[in-house]
C-alpha positions in Angstrom: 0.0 0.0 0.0 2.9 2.3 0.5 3.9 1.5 -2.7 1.0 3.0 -3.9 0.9 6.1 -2.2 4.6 7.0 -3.4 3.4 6.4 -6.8 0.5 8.8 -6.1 3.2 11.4 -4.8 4.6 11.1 -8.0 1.4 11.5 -10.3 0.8 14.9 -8.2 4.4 15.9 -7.8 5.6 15.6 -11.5 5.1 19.3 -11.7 6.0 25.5 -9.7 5.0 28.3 -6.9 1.2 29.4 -5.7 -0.9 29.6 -2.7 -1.5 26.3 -0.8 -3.8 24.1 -2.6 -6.4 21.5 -1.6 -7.5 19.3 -4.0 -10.2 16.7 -3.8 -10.1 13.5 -6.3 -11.3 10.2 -6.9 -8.5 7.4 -6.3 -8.3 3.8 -7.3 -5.5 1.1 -7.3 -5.0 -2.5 -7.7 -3.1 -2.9 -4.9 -5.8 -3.4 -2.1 -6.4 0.0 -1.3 -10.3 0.4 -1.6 -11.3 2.9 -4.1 -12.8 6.0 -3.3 -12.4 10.3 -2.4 -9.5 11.5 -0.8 -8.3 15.0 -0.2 -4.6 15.8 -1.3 -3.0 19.4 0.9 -0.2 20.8 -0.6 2.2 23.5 1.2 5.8 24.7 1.0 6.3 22.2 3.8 4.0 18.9 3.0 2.3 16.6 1.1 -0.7 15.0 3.1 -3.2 12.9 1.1 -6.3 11.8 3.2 -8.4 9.0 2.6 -11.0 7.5 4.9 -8.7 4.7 5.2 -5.1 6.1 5.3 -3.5 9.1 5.3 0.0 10.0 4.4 2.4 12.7 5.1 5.1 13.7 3.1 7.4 15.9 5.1 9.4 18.0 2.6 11.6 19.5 5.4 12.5 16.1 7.3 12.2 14.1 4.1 10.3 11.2 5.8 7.0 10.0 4.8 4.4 8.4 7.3 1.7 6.0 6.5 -1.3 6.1 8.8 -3.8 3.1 8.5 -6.8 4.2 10.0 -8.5 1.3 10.9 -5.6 -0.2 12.5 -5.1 3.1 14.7 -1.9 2.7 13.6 1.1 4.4 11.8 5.0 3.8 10.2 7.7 6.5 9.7 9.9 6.2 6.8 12.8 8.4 6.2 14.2 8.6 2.4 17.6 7.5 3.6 15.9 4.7 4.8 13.9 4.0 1.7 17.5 4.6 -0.4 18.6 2.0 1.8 15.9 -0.2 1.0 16.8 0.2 -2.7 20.8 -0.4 -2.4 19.6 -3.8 -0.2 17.6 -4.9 -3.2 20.3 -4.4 -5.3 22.6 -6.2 -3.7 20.4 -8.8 -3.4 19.4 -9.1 -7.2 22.2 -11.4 -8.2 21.3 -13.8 -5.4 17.8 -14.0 -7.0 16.2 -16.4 -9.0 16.5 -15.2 -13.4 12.8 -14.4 -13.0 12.9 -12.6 -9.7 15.9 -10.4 -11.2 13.9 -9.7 -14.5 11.1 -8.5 -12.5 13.0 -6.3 -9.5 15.5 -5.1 -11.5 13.4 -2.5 -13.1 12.3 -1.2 -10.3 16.1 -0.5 -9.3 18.0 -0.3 -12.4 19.2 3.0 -12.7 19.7 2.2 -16.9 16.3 1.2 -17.4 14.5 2.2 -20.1 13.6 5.7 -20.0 9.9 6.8 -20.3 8.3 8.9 -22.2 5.5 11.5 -22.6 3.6 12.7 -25.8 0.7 15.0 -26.6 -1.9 13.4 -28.2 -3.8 16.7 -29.6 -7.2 15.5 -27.3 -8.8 18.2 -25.1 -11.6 18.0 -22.1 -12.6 19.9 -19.2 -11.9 18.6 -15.9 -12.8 19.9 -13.0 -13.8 23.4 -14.6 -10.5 23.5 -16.4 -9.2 23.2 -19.6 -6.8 19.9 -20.0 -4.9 18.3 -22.7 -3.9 14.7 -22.9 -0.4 13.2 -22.8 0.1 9.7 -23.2 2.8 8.0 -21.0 5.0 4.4 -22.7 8.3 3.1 -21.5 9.8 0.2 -19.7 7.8 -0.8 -17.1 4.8 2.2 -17.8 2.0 2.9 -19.5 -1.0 4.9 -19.7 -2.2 8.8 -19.5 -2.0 12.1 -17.6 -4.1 15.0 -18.3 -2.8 19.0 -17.6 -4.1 22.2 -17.1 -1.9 25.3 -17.1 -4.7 27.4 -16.1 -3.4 26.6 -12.3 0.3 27.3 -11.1 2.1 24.6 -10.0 2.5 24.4 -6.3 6.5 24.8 -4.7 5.4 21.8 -3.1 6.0 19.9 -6.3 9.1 20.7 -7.2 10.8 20.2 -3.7 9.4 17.3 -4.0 11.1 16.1 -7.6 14.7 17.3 -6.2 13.9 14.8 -3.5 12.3 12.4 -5.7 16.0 11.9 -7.7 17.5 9.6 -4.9 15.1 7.2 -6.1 16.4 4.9 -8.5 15.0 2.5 -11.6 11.6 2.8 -13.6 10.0 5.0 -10.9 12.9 7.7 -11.5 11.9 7.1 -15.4 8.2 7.7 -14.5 9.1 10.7 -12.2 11.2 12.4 -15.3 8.5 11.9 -18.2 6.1 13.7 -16.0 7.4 16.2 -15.3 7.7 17.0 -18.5 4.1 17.5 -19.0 2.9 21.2 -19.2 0.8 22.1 -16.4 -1.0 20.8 -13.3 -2.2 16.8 -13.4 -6.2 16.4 -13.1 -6.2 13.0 -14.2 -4.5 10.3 -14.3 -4.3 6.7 -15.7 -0.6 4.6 -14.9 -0.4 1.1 -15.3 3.3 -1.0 -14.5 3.9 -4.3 -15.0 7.5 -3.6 -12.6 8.8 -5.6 -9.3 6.4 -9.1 -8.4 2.8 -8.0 -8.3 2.7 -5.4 -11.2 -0.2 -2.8 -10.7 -2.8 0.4 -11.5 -3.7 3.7 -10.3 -5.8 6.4 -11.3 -6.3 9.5 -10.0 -9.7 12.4 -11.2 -9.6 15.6 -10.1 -12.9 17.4 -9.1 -12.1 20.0 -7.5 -9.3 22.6 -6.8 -9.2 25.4 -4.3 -6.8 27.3 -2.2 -6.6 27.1 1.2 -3.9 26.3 3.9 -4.2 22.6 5.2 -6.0 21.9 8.7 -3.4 21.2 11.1 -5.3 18.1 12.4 -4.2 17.0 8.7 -0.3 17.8 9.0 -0.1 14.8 11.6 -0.9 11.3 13.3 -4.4 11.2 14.9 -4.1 11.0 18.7 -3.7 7.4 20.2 -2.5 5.5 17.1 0.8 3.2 17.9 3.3 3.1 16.2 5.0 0.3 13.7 8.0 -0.2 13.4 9.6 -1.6 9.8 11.5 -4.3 9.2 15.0 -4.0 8.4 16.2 -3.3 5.1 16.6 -6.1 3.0 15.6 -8.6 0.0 11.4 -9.9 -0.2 11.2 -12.6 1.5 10.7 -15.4 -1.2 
C-alpha cells in the first residue's frame, strides 16, 4: 500500500510556486487499497493525502514519509535515507535471485532502465472546470495517461518534492522524469506498470481545486495511534 501512495506522490508531484492548494479526487488502485475520495493538501512544507482509510504525510523538510492506516489506529515513519537503503539492499540482493525474480525487480532498481516517455496526443476536455490536454505515457515498465491544465500554477510543493524524488532509483525515477515534463497541473491520471512481483494500476480524477492552507489536524498522526516499526532493510522474502 505504500507503494501506492509513493506512486501517487509522484502523479501529483511531476510538476512550480502558488498559494496552498487542496485538492479533492477520486483514487483507485489495484493494490488493495479500496477505491474512493481522498483529499490531497499541498504547502511549501508537505504533502498529506487523506483517505477515509489512510492518510499519508510527506514531510518535505524532514524528508520522511508516514503512513497512517486508520483502521488499525496505527502508523509507520519512513525516512528517504531509509527507503535509499531499502533500494541499495535490493540491489545487492538481485544477483542472489532467482533469473525471474531479477527480471522482475530489477526495473524497479535499475538506474539504466528504459527511460519513459510523454507525448501529446492533440485531445482536449474539461476537468474539474478546467481546460486539459492529454499526454500519453509508454516506457519500460509504464504505460498509460496524464491530463494538464496550465490554467493553475504549479505548487512549490511539487518541485521540492522532484529534487527529492532523484535519490530514487529505476523505472520509478523514469516515470518521475517523463512527468514532469508535461505542461501544467495533473487532473487525471491513468498509470499502469507491470515492474517488481505483483505489477499494478492507479488512477487519480480531479474534481475539484481550491486554495486554502491545510487543517493542522491534517499535518499529523491522529491521537492514540501506535506506532510500527519496519522491518530492516533487506531482499522480499521469497
Amino acid at each position: 500500500m505504500r507503494v501506492a501512495c509513493i506512486v501517487g506522490g509522484i502523479l501529483l508531484a511531476s510538476l512550480a510556486h502558488a498559494s496552498d492548494l487542496i485538492i479533492r479526487q477520486k483514487s483507485a488502485n489495484s493494490l488493495g487499497a479500496p477505491a474512493g475520495d481522498e483529499t490531497v493538501y499541498l504547502n511549501d512544507h508537505a504533502i498529506v493525502t487523506d483517505s477515509a482509510a489512510m492518510r499519508t504525510i510527506v514531510d518535505l523538510d524532514k524528508q520522511t514519509i508516514t503512513s497512517v492506516d486508520k483502521p488499525n489506529r496505527s502508523y509507520t515513519v519512513l525516512s528517504l535515507d531509509e527507503l535509499r537503503a531499502q533500494m541499495d539492499a535490493l540491489r545487492a540482493a538481485l544477483d542472489k535471485m532467482p533469473p525471474e525474480a531479477r527480471k522482475q525487480l530489477g526495473a524497479l532498481v535499475d538506474d539504466d532502465a528504459t527511460p519513459v516517455s510523454i507525448t501529446p496526443t492533440g485531445k482536449t476536455d474539461t476537468i474539474a472546470g478546467y481546460p486539459a490536454k492529454e499526454y500519453a505515457i509508454s516506457g519500460g515498465a509504464y504505460s498509460g495517461s496524464v491530463w494538464t491544465t496550465e490554467a493553475i500554477a504549479k505548487p512549490a510543493a511539487f518541485e521540492r518534492w522532484k529534487e527529492l524524488d532523484k535519490s530514487r532509483g529505476g523505472a520509478a525515477r523514469q516515470l518521475g522524469e517523463a512527468m514532469s515534463k508535461a505542461k501544467g497541473f495533473p487532473l487525471r491520471t491513468r498509470i499502469e506498470s507491470r515492474s517488481g512481483p505483483r505489477p499494478f494500476s492507479i488512477s487519480n480524477d480531479v474534481v475539484e481545486v481550491k486554495e486554502g492552507a491545510t487543517p493542522a489536524e491534517m499535518a499529523k498522526v491522529p491521537d492514540g495511534f501506535r506506532k510500527q516499526t519496519l522491518p530492516p532493510p533487506g531482499p522480499p522474502p521469497r
